[in-house]
C-alpha positions in Angstrom: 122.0 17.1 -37.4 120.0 18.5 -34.5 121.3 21.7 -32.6 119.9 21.7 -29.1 118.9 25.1 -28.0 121.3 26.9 -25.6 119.7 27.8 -22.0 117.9 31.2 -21.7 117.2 31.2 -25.3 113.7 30.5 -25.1 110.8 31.5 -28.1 110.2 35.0 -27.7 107.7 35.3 -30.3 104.9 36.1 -28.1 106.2 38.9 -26.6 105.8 41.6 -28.6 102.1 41.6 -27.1 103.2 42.5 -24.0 104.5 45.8 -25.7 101.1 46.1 -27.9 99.0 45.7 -24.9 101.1 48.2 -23.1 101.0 51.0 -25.5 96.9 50.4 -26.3 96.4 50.8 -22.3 98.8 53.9 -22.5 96.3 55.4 -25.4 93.6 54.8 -23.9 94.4 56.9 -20.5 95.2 59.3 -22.9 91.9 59.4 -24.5 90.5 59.3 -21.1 92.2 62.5 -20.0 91.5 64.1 -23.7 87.6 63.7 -22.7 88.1 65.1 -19.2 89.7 67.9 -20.0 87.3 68.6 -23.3 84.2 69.8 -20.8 86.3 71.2 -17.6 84.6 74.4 -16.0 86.0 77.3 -17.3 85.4 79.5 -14.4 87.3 76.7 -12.2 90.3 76.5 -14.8 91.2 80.5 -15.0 90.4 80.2 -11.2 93.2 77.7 -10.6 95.3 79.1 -13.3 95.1 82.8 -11.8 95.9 81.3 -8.7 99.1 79.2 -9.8 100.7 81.8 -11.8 100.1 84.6 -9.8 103.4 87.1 -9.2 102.9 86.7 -5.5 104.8 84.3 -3.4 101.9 83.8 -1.4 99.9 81.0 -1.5 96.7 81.9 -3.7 93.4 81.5 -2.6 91.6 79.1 -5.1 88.0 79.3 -5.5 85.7 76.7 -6.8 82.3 77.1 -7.4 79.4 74.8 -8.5 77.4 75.9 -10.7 74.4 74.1 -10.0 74.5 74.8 -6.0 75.8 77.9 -6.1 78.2 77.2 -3.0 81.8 78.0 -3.5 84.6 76.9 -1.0 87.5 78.2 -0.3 90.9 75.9 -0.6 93.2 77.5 2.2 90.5 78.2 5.3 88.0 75.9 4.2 85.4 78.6 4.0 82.0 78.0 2.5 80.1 81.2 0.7 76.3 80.5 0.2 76.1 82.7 -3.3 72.5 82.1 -3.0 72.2 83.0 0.7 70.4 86.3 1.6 72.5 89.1 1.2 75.1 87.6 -0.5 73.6 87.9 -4.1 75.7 90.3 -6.7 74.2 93.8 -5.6 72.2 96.0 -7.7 72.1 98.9 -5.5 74.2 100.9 -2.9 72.4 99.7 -0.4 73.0 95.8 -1.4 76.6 96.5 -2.2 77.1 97.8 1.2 75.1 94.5 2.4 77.2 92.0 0.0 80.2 93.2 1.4 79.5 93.3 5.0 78.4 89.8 5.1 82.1 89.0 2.8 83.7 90.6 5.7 81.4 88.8 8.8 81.8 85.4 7.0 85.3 85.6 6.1 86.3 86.5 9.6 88.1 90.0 7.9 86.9 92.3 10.4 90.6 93.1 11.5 91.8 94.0 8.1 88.6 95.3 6.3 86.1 98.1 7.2 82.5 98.7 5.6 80.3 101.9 6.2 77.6 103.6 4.4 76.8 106.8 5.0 74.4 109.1 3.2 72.7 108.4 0.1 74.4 106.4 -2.5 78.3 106.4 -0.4 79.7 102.8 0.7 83.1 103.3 1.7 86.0 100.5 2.4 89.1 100.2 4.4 91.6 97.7 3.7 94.6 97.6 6.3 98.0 97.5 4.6 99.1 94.5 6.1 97.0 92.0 3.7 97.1 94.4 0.8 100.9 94.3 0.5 104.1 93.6 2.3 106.1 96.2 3.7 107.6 99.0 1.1 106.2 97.5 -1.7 103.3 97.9 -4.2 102.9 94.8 -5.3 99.2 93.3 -4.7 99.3 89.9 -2.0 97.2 86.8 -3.1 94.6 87.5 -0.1 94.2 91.6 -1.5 93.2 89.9 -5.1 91.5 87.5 -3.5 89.2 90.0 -1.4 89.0 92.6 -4.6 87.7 89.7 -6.6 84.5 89.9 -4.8 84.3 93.3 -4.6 85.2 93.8 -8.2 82.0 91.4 -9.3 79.7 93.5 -7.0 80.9 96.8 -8.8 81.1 95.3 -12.1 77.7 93.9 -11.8 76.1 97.5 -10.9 78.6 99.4 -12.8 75.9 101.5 -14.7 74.6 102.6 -10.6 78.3 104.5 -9.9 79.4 107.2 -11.1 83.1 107.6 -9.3 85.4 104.9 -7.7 87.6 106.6 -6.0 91.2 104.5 -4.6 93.5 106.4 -2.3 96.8 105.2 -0.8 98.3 105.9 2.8 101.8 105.4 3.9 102.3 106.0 7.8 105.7 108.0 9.3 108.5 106.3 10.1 110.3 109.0 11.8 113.4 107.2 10.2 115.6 110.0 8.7 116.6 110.3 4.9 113.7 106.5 4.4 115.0 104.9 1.2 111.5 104.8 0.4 109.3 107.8 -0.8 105.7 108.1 0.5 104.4 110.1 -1.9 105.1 107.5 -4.8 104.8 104.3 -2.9 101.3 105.2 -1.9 100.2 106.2 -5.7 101.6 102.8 -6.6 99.5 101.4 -4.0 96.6 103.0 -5.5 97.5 102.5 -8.7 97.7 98.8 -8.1 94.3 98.6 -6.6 92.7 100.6 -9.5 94.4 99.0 -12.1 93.5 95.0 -11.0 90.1 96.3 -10.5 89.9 97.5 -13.8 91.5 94.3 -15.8 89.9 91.5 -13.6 86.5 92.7 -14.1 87.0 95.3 -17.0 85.5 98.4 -15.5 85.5 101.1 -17.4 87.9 103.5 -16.8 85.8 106.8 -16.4 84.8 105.3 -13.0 88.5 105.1 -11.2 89.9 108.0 -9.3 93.6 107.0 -8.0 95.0 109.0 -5.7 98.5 108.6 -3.3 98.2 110.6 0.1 101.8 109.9 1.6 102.0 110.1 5.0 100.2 113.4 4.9 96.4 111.9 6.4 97.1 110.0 9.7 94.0 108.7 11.3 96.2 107.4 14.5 100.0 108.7 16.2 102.6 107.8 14.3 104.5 107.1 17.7 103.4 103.7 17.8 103.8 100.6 15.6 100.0 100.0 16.1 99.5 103.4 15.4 101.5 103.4 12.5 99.6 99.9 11.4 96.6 102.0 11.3 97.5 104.4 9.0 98.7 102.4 6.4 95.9 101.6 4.6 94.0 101.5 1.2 90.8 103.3 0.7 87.8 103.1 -1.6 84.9 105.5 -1.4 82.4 104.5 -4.0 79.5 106.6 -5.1 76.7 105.6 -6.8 74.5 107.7 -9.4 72.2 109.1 -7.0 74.7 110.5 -4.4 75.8 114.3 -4.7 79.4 114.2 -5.1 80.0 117.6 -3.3 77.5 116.5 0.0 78.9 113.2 0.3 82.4 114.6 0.5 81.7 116.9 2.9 80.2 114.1 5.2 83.8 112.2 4.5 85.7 115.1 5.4 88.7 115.1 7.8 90.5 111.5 7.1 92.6 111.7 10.1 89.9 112.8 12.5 88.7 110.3 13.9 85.6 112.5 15.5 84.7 112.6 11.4 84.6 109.5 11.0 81.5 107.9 9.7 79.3 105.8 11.1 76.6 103.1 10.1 73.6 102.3 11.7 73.2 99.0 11.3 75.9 97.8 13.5 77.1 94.4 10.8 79.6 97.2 9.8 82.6 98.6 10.9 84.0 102.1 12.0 85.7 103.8 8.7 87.5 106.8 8.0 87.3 109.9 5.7 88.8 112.7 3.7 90.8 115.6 3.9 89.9 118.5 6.6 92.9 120.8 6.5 96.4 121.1 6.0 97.3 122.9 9.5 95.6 120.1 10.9 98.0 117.8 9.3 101.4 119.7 9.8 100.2 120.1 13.8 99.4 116.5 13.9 103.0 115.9 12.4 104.8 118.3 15.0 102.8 116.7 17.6 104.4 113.1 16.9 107.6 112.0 18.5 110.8 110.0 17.0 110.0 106.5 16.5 111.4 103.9 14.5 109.6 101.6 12.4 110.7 98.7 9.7 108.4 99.6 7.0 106.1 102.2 5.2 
């Protein structure tokens, strides 16, 4: 007796190589990617890593460079940075550190939010405005500050034995906003703090270099009555001195942070105006009394 096959029920003994072929395909793109991954670029991969799992909610600023052209772009602004350019190789003196990062600043468009100046022998000193370092009342670095300290830290790390003091200092402008939840003192030490410290674990600087130091609201360098004004004095700076400076000379020279007839200068003109140290505490308290109430949002 014959059984006729019911419809639909067809031989379905061929098609368990539709499932083989499948699965071998599937191996193989995972071979594929195995091989790809086994001779990435390191220097790209903790690039792209520190720039996805960074703390800030900033986008990062991912750098990519080719090892064989020595150009490295930038993903967000599209820049291009000619390692190999003149000027622009890692620094072995004062002189070319001052040079590396004047042209970071010129070709990076930064003139608004960084300031370069040398000034005596073996003295570069930097300004970083507050408003790409961090957001307002916080200490907390933003991905363009690492970004910008990156650079800077493989200049100092590369002529670390040529310094002998790296000195960070945080400034908190005056609100003239009674009983200000926040406290200048210690949110300009963080600030410092912050600065120090990334330099010091991204490029492992040794330690007997850094100099932290918080300055509060205390050194002005503009009136507190305006927001521009205020703008300008918060701010993050770095004086670094190399092995053939005299410590006591060149501080002299910096002298008087918050007057601006003290300010530094630099002769070559691809540099900015920067600022300076301490002249006097009378100064300061006059400066204060001089100021009248404004408000202000921020630190």
């Amino acid at each position: 007796m014959s059984f006729r096959k019911k419809s639909g029920d067809e031989d379905s003994s061929g098609s368990w190589l539709n499932t083989y072929s499948d699965m071998v395909t599937l191996l193989l793109t995972f071979f594929i990617v195995l091989y790809s991954m086994s001779s990435v670029n390191q220097s790209k991969f903790q690039a792209m890593i520190r720039t996805m799992t960074g703390k800030d909610s900033m986008p990062g600023q991912l750098v990519v460079v080719n090892a064989t052209s020595g150009v490295s772009s930038n993903s967000n602004t599209g820049y291009v940075h000619n390692n190999n350019a003149k000027g622009n190789q890692l620094p072995k003196t004062m002189d070319e550190l001052y040079q590396y990062l004047v042209n970071y600043v010129q070709e990076n468009n930064k003139q608004a939010d960084i300031e370069v100046t040398k000034n005596g022998v073996g003295t570069v000193y930097i300004k970083f405005s507050n408003a790409m370092m961090f957001k307002p009342d916080d200490s907390e670095l933003t991905s363009t500050a690492c970004s910008s300290l990156d650079f800077l830290g493989q200049g100092l790390k590369n002529m670390e034995s040529k310094i002998q003091r790296i000195q960070v200092e945080g400034h908190t402008a005056d609100t003239k906003i009674p009983n200000y939840p926040v406290n200048d003192w210690r949110l300009s030490g963080e600030r410092a703090a912050s600065v120090v410290t990334y330099l010091n674990e991204s490029e492992k600087i040794r330690n007997s270099l850094f100099i932290s130091i918080g300055f509060g609201k205390s050194q002005p360098i503009a009136s507190n009555d305006t927001e521009a004004g205020r703008a300008k004095n918060r701010r993050v700076e770095i004086k670094i001195y190399g092995t053939e400076a005299n410590l006591k000379s060149a501080g002299a020279v910096l002298k008087g942070t918050y007057d601006t007839s003290k300010y530094p200068t630099s002769n070559s003109g691809a540099g900015v105006a920067a600022s300076s140290d301490v002249s006097s505490a009378a100064s300061s308290a006059a400066s204060s009394k001089a100021s009248s109430a404004a408000t202000a949002s921020s630190k």
